[in-house]
C-alpha positions, 0 to 999 in steps of 0.5 A: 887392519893395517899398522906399524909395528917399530922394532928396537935393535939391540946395542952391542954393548950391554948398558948396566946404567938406565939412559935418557928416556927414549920416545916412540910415535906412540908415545911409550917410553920404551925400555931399553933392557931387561936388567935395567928395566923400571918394573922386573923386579915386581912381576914374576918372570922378570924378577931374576937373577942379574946373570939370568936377565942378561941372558934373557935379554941377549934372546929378546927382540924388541918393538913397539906396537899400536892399540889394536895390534894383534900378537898372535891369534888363537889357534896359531902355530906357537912362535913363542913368547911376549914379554910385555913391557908397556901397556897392556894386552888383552887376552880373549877367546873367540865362538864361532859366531864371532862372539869374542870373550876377554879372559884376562887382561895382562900388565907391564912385565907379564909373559903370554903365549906360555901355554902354547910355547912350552907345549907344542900346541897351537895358541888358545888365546888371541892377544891384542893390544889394548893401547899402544904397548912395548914387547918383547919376542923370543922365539920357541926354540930359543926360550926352551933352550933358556929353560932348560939351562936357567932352573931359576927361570923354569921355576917361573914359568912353572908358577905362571903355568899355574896362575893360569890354571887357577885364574881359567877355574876362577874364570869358570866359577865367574862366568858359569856361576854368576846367574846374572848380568848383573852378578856378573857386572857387580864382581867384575867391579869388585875385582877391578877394585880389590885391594885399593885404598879407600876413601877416608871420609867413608862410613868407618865400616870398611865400606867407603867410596873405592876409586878406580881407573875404568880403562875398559869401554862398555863393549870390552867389559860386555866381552869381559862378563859374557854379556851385550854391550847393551846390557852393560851400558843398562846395568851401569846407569841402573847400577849409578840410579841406586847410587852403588857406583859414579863414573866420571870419563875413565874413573870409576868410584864405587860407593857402596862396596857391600851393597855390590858384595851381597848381589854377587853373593844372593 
């Protein structure tokens, strides 16, 4: 597969003021710093200090890249890390018959290849574009030479190494607990769904219409729960016949929240 990746160059001299929105061919509105970027105060790593973003900034390259594009794969020889600034990635695992399971999917301000990076040790994930996306790259070297001069910063990562750990065991109570498709189904849109407003015309009883974005095709949420795209295609129309969810294009409304909350709990 071929594609173009566009890289950003840095401008010499810092901006401290955000600038005039500037357009990709792929239609991301790219950021042009990490201290004035919209969502560093919302994610984890990013949230830093001023001095320490600055620094940050000054180790970072920055491109563009499209949907599909892969970062890095697994079993690779850790470069170092992503930064992801826009869009999404999706981060999955691959047996040997080519079977591929997506084990989580990261968002705006999220750091990949941690692990691998910090360790020495060949990558365990694939991470691939889910859409277009806008990150940013700091090799190995120079992002442990950043650590080890910014405890802040160690301190995230820290927090983040153990994120992961505790999202990879939940990932095994979900895959290896789940006796079912569609247990399996039902807590991924459970998940998708958790902590969303919703609808005030519902019963009164907590268990009114949820509504989500679907972001995900039927081949990729079957590559999320373990399953065939088959049999997610068959749970959803089973699960749209018993009137627990709609799906209009991308959206998603989930109408009976305890009804999906038992199936995965029997």
């Amino acid at each position: 597969m071929s594609y173009t990746v566009q890289v950003i160059p840095r401008k010499k001299t810092r901006i401290m003021q955000p600038e005039a929105p500037v357009k990709t061919p792929y239609g991301l509105t790219v950021v042009e710093s990490c201290v004035t970027c919209p969502v560093h105060s919302e994610r984890l790593f990013c949230n830093l200090s001023p001095h320490a973003l600055a620094g940050l900034d000054a180790i970072s390259s920055s491109a563009t890249y499209p949907k599909g594009a892969v970062l890095f794969v697994e079993g690779q020889e850790p470069r170092g890390v992503f930064i992801v600034c826009a869009g999404r990635v999706k981060m999955s695992a691959s047996a040997a018959d080519g079977k591929a399971l997506i084990l989580r999917i990261t968002e705006p301000g999220e750091v990949i290849g941690v692990p691998g990076t910090i360790s020495g040790k060949p990558y365990e994930l694939t991470a691939e574009a889910l859409e277009p996306i806008q990150a940013n790259f700091i090799p190995r070297k120079d992002f442990i030479h950043f650590l080890q001069q910014n405890g802040e910063a160690a301190l995230r990562v820290a927090e983040i190494l153990c994120n992961i750990y505790h999202s990879q065991h939940q990932e095994i109570r979900y895959l290896g607990l789940s006796s079912s498709a569609a247990q399996k189904l039902a807590r991924f849109l459970l998940d998708i769904t958790e902590g969303l407003v919703k609808d005030p015309k519902g019963d009164g009883k907590g268990n009114g219409p949820v509504r989500a974005t679907l972001a995900l095709t039927h081949e990729e949420i079957a590559e999320r729960i373990g399953a065939s795209r088959e049999t997610v295609t068959r749970l959803f129309a089973n699960f749209k016949r018993k009137g627990l969810i709609e799906v209009h294009g991308a959206s998603l409304i989930l109408k009976n929240r305890n009804a999906l909350q038992e199936m995965v709990e029997s």
